[in-house]
N, C-alpha and C positions, 0 to 999 in steps of 0.2 A: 042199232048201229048209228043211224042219224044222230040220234040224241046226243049220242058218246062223242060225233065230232064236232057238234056243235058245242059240248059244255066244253071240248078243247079249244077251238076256234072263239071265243068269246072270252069280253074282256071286259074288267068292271070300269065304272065310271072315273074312278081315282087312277086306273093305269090309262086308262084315257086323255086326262088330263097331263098325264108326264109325257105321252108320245108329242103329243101336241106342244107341250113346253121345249123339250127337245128338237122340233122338226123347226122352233123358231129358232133357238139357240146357232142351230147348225147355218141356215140362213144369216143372223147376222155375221159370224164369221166369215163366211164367203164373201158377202157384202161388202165387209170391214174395208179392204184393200184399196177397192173402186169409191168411197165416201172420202177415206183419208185425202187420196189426189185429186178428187173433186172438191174438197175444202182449202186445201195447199197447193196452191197452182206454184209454180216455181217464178221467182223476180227477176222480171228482164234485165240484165245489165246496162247501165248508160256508162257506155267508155267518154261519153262529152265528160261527165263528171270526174270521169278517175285522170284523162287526159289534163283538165283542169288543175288538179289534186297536185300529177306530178308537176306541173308548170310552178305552181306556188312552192313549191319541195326546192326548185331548181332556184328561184328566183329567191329562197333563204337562205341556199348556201352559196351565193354568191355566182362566180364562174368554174363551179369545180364540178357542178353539175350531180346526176346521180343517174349509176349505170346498173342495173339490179345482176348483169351477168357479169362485174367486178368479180374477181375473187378475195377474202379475205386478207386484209392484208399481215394479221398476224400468222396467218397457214402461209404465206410465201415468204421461205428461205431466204436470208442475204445471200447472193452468190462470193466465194469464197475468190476474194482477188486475187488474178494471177501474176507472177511472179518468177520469170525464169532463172536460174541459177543450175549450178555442177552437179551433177549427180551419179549416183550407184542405185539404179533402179535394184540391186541385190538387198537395199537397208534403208528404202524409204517408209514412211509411215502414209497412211492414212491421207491424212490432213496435207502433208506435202505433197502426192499425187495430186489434189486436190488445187494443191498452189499452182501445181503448174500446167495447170489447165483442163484436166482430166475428169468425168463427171464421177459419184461416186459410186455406180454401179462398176466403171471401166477399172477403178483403184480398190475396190475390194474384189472384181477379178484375180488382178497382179497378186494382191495379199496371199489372197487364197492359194494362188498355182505355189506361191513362195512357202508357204504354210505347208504343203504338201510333200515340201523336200525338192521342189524345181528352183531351178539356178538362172540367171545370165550370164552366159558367157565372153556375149560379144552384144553390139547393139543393135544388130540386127535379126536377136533373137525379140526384141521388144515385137515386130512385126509378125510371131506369131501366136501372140496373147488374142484370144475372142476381146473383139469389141475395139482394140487399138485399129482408129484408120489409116491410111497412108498420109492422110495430112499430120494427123497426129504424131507420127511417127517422122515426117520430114519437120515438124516444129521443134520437137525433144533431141532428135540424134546428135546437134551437134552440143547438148550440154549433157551427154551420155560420159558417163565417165567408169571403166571398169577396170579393176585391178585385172593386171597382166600375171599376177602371180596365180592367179587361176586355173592357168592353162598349162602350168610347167611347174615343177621340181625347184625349188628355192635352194640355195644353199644353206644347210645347218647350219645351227647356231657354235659357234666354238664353244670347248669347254669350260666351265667357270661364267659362261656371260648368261644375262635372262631377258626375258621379256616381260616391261610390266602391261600386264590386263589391262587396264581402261585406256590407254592410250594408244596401243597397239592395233593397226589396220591389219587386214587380210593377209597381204604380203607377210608381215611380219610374225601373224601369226605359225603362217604355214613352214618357216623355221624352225620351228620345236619341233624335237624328233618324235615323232609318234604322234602330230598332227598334222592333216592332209588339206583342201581346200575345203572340203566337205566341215569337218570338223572347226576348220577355223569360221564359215558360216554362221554355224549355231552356237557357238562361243560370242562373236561379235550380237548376232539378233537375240538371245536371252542377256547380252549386257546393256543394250538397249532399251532391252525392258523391265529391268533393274533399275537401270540409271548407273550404272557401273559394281564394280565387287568390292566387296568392303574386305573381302579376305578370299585368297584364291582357294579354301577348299568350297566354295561356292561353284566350283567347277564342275564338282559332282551332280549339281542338279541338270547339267547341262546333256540333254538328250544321246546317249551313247557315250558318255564317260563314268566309267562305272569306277571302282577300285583301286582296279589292274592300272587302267588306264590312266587313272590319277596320279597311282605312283611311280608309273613311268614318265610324267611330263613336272611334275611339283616341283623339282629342284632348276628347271627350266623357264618357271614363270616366279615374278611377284606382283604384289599391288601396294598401288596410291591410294588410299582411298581420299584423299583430298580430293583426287578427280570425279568423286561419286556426284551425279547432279541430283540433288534433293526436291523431291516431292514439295512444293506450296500445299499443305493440305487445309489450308483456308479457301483458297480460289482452283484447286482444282476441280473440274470438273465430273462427272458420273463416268462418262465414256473414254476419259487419261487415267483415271485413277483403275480402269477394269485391268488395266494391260498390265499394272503391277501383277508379278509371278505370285506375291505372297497371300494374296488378297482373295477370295471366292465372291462370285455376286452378291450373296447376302448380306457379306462383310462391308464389301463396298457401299451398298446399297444403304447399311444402317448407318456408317459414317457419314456418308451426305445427307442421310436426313437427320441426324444427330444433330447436325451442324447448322441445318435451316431451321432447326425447333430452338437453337440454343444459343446458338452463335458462334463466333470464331474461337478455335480451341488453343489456348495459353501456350500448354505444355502436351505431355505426353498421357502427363496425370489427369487431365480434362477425358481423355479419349478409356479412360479403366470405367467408364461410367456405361459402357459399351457394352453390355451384355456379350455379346458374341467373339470378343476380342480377351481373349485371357492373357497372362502375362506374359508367357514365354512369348505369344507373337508382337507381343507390344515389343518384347525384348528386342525382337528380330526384328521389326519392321522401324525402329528407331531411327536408326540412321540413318534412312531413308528421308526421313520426313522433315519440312522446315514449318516454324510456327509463327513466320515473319504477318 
């Protein structure tokens, strides 16, 4: 029995020699940590030095100095100068909130309530927009300016007379028989974002004029299209050119870079080079567009 646990318990000389390799192995690694940061002490800083550094920094760029907590000045916006003038907070854009003093959190508020089918009816409804203060609102109300035809019953139009599209306000809209203030709204805001009607069955795109409705008003309305304002599509920008109805992001998207890769487009025929633009919308979007 002895014998039997000793021939287990015993070990040759060559396994001898690998515990023994092994039990040093294990020690340098443990070791390893404690040698490293005993060889690499870490470098005292000398702010004399760096305090120095900056003085010479300051003393290159004359009096303008150098402030490391500056912010960039390409990341800081122009603020968009203000500019009061008349308005229909019912049909302002963006950019004209903007003008008049408005930050653009507070005017894509307004967008948004408008967007959703809310109206002003008086100017004292500005006061219960989130985000309008009372200063705001005693700055703005007295170039508040709303059609009165909002609130009341127009008299009809007589028969044989029309109204043209692009020139017709609120009021005038709301003369046609079978359009209400509601309806003369989204007439006026989708001709805005047109740039005007080049032909009144464009009326049909207009959110709730279906058919019926069309040909109950069509002999009631015409168009100028002289008065249509054309698109610059050389110098428009990414975010004017979104608001065009005819246009999706990607379309847009590919015209301005078209246009930065290629340069300012001729004709109409420059723009068929446009993968995403097929003809019919070239057709459509034509009139729209100036190549000045």
């Amino acid at each position: 029995m002895k014998t039997r646990i000793k021939n287990y318990l015993s070990i040759t000389k060559k396994e001898w020699n690998g515990l023994v390799i092994l039990v040093v192995l294990i020690a340098l690694v443990l070791a390893a940590p404690y040698v490293y940061q005993w060889l690499h002490k870490d470098n005292t800083i000398n702010f004399n030095d760096f305090d120095k550094a900056v003085a010479q920094l300051n003393n290159a760029g004359g009096n303008k100095g150098f402030d490391p907590n500056a912010e960039n000045p390409k990341s800081v916006q122009k603020p968009v100068p203000v500019s009061m003038f008349p308005f229909d907070p019912n049909y302002l854009t963006l950019a004209q909130w903007q003008q008049l003093g408005l930050s653009t959190k507070q005017a894509t508020v307004i967008n948004h309530y408008l967007s959703k089918g809310g109206h002003f009816y008086k100017k004292e409804d500005l006061k219960k927009i989130y985000g309008i203060t009372a200063d705001d609102y005693n700055r703005l109300e007295r170039y508040v300016v709303i059609a009165n035809s909002l609130s009341f019953h127009n008299e009809k139009l007589a028969a044989g007379k029309v109204i043209e599209l692009n020139a017709a306000d609120s009021s005038s809209l709301t003369r046609i028989e079978g359009i209400g203030p509601a309806f003369a709204v989204r007439i006026i805001r989708y001709r805005n974002r047109l740039g005007g009607f080049i032909h009144k069955e464009q009326l049909k795109e207009v959110f709730g004029i279906d058919s019926l409705k069309y040909e109950e008003i069509k002999q009631q309305v015409s168009v100028n299209a002289a008065n249509v304002k054309r698109i610059s599509i050389n110098t428009v920008s990414f975010n004017q050119l979104r608001l065009f109805p005819y246009l999706n992001y990607k379309q847009v998207n590919a015209i301005i870079e078209y246009r930065n890769q290629h340069g300012n487009y001729a004709s109409i025929a420059d723009m068929k080079n446009i993968v995403l633009l097929d003809d019919a919308l070239l057709r459509k979007i034509e009139p729209y567009l100036s190549f000045k």
